[in-house]
N, C-alpha and C positions, 0 to 999 in steps of 0.2 A: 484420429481417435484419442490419442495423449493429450490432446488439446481440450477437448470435448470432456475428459476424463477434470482434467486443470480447472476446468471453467465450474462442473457438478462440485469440487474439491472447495474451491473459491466460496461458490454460494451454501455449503455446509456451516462451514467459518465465518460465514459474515452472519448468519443465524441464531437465532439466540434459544433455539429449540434444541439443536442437536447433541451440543456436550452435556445440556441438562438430561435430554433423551434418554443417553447412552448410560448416564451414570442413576439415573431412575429404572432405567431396565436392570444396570447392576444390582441396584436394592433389592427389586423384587429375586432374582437369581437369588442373593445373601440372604431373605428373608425365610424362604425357600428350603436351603439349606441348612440354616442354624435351627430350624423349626423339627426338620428330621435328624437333628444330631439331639436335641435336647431328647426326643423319645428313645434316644435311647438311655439305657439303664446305667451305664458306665460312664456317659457323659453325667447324669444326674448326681451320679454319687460322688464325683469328682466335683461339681459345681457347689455340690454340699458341703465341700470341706474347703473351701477357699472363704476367707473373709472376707475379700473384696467383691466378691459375685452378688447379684440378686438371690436372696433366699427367702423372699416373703411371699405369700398368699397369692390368690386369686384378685382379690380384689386391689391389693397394693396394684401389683400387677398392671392392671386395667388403667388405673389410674397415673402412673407414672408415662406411662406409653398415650395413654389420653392426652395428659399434660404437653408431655415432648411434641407428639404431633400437631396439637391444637399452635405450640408456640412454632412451631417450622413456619407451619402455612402463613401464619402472621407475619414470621420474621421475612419471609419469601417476599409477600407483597409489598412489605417497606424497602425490600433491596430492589424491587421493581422499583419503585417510586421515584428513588436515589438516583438509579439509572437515566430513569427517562429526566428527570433534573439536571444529571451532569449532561447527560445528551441535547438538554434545550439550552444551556449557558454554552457549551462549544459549539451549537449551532448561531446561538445572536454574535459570537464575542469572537469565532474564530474562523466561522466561514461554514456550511450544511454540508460541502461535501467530508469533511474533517468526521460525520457521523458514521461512515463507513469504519473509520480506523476505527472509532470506542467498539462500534456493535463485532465486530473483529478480536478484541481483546478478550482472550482467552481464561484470564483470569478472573474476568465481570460473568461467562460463563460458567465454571467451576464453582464458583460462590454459590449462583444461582441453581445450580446443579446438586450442589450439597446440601442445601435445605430441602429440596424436591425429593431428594434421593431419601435422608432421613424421613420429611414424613412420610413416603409410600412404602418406607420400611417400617416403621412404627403401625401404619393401619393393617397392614398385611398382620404380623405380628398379633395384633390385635384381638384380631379375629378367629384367632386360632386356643385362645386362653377359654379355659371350662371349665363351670363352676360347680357343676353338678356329682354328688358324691361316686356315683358308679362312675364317671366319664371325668374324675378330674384332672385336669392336667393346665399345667403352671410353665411356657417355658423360659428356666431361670436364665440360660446362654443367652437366648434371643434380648429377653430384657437388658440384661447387661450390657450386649452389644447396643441396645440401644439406649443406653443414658451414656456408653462411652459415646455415641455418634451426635447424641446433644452437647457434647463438652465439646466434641472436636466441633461443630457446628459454633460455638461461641467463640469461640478462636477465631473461624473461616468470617464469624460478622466483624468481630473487632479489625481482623487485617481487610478487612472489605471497606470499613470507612476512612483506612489509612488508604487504600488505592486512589478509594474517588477522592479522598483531599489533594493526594499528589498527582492523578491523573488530568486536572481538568487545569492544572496550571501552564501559562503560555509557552515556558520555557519544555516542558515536560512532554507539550501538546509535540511540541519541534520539533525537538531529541528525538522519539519514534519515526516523527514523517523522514528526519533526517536520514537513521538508519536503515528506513526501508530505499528512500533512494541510493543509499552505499551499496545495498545487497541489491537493486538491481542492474546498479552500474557492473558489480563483481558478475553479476548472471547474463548481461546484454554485451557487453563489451571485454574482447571479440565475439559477434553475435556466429552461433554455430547453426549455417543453416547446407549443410552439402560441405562442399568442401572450398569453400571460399579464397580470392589472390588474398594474399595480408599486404600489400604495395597499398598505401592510399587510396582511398577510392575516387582524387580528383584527378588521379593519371588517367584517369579509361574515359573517363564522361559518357559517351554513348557509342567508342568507337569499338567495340568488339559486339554492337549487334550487328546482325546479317543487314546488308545494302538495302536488300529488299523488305524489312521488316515492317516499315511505315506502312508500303504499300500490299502486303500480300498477309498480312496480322488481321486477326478478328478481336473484337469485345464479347467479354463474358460480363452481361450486368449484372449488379447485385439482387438476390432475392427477395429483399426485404431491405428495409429503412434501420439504423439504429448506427452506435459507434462503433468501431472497430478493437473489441479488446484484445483479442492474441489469433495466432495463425498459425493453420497446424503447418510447420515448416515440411516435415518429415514425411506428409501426406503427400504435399505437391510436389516434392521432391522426386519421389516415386512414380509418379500420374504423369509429371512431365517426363519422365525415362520412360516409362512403358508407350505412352501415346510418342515418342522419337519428337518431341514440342517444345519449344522456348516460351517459360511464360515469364512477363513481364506486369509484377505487381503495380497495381493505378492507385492503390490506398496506402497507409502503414498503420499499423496499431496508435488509435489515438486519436484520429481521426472520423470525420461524419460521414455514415456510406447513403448513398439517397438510392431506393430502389429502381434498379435499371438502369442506374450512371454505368460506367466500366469500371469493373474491381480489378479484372486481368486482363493481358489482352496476350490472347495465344496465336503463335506462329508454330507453321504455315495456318492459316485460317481453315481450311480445309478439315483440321483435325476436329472441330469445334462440331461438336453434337450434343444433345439435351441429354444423352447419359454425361457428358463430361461435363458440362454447363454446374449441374445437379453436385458430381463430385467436384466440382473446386468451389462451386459457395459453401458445401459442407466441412472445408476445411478453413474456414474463415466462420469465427465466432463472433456475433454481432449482439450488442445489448444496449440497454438504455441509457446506460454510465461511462464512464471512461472506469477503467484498472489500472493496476499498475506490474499488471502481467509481465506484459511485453511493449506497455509505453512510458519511455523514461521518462517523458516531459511530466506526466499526469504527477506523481510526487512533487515536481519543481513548482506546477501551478500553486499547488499545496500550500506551501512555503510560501511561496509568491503570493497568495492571496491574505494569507495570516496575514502579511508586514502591509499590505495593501488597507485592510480592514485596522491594522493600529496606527494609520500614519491619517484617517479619515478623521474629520472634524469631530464625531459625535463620541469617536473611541480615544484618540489622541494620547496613543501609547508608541512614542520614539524606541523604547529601548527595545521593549518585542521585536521592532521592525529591524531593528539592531541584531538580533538575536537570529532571523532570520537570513539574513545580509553573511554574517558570519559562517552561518550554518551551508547555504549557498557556497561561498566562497571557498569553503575547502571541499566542498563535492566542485568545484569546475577545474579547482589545484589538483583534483585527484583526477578527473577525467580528463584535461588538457594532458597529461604524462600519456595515456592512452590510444594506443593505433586506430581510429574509427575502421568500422568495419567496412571491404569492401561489398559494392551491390549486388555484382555478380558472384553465384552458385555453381562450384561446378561439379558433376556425376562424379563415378569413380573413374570413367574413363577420359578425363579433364574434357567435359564437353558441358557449353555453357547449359545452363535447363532453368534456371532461374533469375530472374532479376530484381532486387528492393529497395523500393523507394528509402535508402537509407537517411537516420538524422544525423546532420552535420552539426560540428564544435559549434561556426557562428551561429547560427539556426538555435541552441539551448542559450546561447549568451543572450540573443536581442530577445528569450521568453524570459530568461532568469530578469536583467536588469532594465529590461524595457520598463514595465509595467511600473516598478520600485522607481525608479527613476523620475515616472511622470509625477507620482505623487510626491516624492520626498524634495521637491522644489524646494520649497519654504522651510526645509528641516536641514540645518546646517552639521548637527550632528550626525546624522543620518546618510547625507551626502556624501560628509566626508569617509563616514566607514564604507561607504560603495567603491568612493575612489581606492582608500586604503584595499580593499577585497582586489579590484582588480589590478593595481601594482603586484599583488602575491601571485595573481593567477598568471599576470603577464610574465613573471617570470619565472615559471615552470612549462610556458609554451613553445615547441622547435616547430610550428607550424607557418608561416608570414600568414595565411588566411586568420587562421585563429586569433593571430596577437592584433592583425587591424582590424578584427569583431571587434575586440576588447577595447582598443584603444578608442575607433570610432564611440564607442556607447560614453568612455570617459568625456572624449568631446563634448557629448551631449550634456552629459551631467554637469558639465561647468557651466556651458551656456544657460540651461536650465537656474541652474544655482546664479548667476549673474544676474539674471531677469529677474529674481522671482527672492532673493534675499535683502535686506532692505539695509542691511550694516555692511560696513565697507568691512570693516575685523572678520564677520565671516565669511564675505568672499574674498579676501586676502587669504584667509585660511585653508579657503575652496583651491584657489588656484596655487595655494604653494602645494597640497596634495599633487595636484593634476602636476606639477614641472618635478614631480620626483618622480612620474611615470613616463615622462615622452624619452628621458634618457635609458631607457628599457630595450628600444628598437634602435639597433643602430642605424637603417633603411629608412628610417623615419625621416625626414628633414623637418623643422621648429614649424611650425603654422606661423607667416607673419602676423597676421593680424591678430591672432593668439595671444603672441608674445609682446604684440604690443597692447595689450588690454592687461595683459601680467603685469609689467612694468608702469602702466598708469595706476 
């Protein structure tokens, strides 16, 4: 259910309806109110003696709030306009899925929201002004409130096109995608799903499932086709206690479910009936995007794909890719210090009930510098701050698996860089990086023929 709850929460936030929504219904509420406060007699004679209030006519009246509304809806459509502009420049220049974060930011919301909100408070307002001698009535509060909500609305455009100037710069783009993968390395890692060993999870490998699991387990397939954004942990958790079942997850967040592969497969098989089937795909949320819910990689593609798209012939922006590299390198500095989570779940009565395809250190290093790797061959600057990033990370790692992810991908990146750079100065420069990392591992022993291609 909390998941299901996360997912409706999610797609409120990525909408560009609903903060407008809320704070449009506020208007009307406000309009509403200050409308029956002006009839009264004490508000009026109080509004009469202030200088700074509305004190004019019928007609002024009409016309000011004419004015304001007419300018909202206009300013409205140009802050549409803006939008969908900075939206199609991060979509050519930094990658389509990067749209998600803009139509997410909350601030492009509230803008949008405050012009909406003023003019349906101004027409409302409006509409209630009478001109007629027996039936006049002028309300002075309402007006007022609404030339202060067009001043504060002049404010909310001027900081509006200071957003989208600073919003849609590459370094800026980063900076966000960065800190949402910080927050949710701080929210996955250690992932809380039951009550989990905290020992490594390469000590167990598959030795605490039951002998017979292979053979006496059933598949629960998926009900439908799409990717895997989060799982209600909490749900199966429970379902496998009460059903006495070991389920063992076939997918993780992040992932492509094709319908009717196997998403679980529950032991004893036996247990497995189309009420349970029904509850464990409803506790797996499936949609057409990756999130970045409960998959850490999906932020890292992120990244990865910006420095991928600046290092490309037709964009040919090294520093960006720099910029990304950087940014990388102190999210795998801060996640190498980190205990990976182990797979296995267990009740409160330390009995196994679940198991998760969990993601390993090397597993984020060959997604982080694979990709950045292939392309920044020919980019000697480039190269060299991949080697410099993993010399840092390398030495913040107590793992021997993790430090030969790191070290194997350096490998690469020189050989890479040997082929593919055409000056002998910059793979001199490539390879004296690479020889201030191999004395990192003391287990290491030199690659000859490494070191003899160093020394040539």
């Amino acid at each position: 259910m909390k998941a299901h709850l996360l997912e409706y929460w999610d797609l409120l936030r990525s909408g560009f309806w609903f903060v407008p929504g809320i704070m449009a219904g506020a208007a009307v509420a406000l309009a509403f109110g200050t409308v029956a406060m002006d009839e009264s007699a004490t508000v009026e004679a109080w509004m009469a003696a202030q200088s700074w209030a509305y004190t004019g006519g019928a007609e002024g009246a009409s016309l000011v709030l004419s004015t304001v509304a007419g300018s909202m809806i206009t300013i409205a459509g140009v802050v549409f306009s803006m939008t969908l502009v900075a939206l199609s420049l991060a979509s050519s220049q930094l990658g389509p899925r990067l749209l998600r974060n803009f139509m997410r930011d909350t601030k492009n919301q509230v803008v949008l929201g405050t012009f909406i909100a003023t003019f349906v408070y101004c027409l409302l307002v409006l509409r209630t002004i009478r001109r007629a001698e027996e039936v006049f009535f002028v309300p002075h509060l309402s007006v007022t409130i609404g030339v202060l909500l067009a001043i504060v609305s002049l404010g909310v455009l001027i900081y509006f096109i200071h957003h989208v100037s600073v919003s849609i710069q590459a370094d800026e783009v980063v900076a966000r995608v960065n800190c949402e993968l910080i927050h949710g390395i701080n929210r996955l890692f250690p992932e809380s799903m039951g009550r989990g060993d905290t020992r490594p999870a390469a000590e167990f490998a598959d030795a605490r499932l039951p002998e017979a699991f292979d053979h006496e387990s059933r598949p629960v397939g998926a009900a439908k086709d799409g990717y895997l954004q989060s799982v209600d942990s909490h749900a199966l958790m429970v379902l496998a206690t009460q059903e006495n079942a070991l389920f063992r997850l076939e997918r993780r967040p992040g992932q492509y479910v094709v319908m009717g592969c196997p998403l679980v497969t529950v032991w004893p098989g036996d247990r497995v009936t189309e009420p349970l089937e029904e509850r464990i795909n409803s506790a797996f949320i499936l949609g057409h995007q990756r999130t970045a819910a409960q998959d850490i990689e999906f932020p890292i593609h992120q990244l990865v794909e910006i420095a991928v798209r600046a290092l490309s012939p037709g964009i040919n922006d090294p520093f960006t890719a720099i910029t990304c590299v950087d940014r990388l390198g102190s999210v795998l500095h801060r996640l190498a210090q980190r205990e990976m989570p182990s797979p296995f779940r267990l009740d409160e009565q330390d009995r196994l009930r679940v198991v998760v395809p969990a993601v390993t250190f090397p597993e984020i290093v060959d997604a982080t510098f694979g990709p950045i790797r292939q392309y920044a061959r020919s980019s000697a600057v480039v190269t060299i701050r991949l080697l410099e990033s993993i010399a840092v990370i390398v030495g913040a790692t107590h793992r021997p698996n993790d430090r030969a992810a790191l070290l194997r991908q350096a490998e690469m990146i020189v050989r890479g860089a040997r082929e593919a750079l055409p000056e002998d100065g910059d793979r001199r420069a490539v390879e004296e990086c690479y020889r201030r990392i191999e004395p990192l591992d003391p287990a290491r022993q030199p690659d000859k023929g490494m070191a003899s291609a160093v020394h040539a």
